[in-house]
Legacy VTK file of the C-alpha trace (Angstrom):
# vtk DataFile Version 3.0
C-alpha trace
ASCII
DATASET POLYDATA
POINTS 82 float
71.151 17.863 100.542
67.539 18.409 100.790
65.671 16.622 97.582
62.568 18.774 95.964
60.278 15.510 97.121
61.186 16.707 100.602
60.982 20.646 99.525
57.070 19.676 98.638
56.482 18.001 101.412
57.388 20.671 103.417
55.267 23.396 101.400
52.151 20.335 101.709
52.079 21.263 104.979
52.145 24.809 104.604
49.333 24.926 102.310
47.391 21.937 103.660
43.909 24.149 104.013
44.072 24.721 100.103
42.878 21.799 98.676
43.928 23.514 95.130
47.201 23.960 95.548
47.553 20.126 97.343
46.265 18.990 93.862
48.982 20.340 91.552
51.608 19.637 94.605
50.600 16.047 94.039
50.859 16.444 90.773
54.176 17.831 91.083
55.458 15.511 92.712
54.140 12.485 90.504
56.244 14.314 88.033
59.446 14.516 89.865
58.701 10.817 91.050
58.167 9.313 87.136
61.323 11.553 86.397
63.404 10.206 88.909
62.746 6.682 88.064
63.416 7.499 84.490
66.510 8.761 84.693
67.551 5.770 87.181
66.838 3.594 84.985
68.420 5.487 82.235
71.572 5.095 84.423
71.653 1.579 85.166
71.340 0.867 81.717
74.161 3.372 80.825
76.233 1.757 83.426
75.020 -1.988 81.684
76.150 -0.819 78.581
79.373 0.210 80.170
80.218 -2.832 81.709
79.078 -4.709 78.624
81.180 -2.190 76.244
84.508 -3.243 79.048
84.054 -6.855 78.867
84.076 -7.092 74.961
86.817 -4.466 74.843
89.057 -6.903 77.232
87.617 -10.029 75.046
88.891 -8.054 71.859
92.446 -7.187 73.537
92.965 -10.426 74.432
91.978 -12.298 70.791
94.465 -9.715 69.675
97.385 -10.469 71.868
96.442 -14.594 71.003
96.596 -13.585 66.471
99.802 -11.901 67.357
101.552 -14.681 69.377
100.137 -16.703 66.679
101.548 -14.585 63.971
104.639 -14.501 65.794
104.787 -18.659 65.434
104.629 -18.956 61.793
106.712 -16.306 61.128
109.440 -17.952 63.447
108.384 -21.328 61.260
108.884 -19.145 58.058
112.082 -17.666 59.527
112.919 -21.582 60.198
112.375 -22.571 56.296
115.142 -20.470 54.812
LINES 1 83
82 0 1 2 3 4 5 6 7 8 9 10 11 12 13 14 15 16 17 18 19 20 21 22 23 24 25 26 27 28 29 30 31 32 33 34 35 36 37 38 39 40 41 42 43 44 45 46 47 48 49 50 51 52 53 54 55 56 57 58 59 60 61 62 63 64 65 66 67 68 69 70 71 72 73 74 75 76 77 78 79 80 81
């Protein structure tokens, strides 16, 4: 797959006598550069979050299963005390 910071180098050459359209090309591709790094690092925090969001969900699961084994002890002791 061809990326559009490849599609303007290719026109850059094509239009390398007008120093014009070089300028916004530049410009161009300044914007598609910032963008790009923008939404990578929109991703990698998105996929922090994730992992963070996973860990805490397996931490939760697993204080759960440990109240209900403990629940399950006193009501065996309570069970044991009639």
């Amino acid at each position: 797959m061809t990326s559009l910071i490849e599609h303007i180098h290719e026109i850059r050459d094509m239009v390398k006598s007008n120093p014009d359209l070089l300028d916004r090309l530049n410009v161009i591709e300044m914007m598609v550069t910032d963008t790009q790094k923008s939404t990578d690092a929109w991703c990698s925090r998105a996929m922090d979050d994730a992992d963070k969001l996973t860990r805490e969900n397996v931490d939760l699961k697993s204080a759960l299963v440990h109240q209900d084994d403990e629940l399950g002890v006193c009501m065996a002791k309570l069970g044991e005390r009639k």
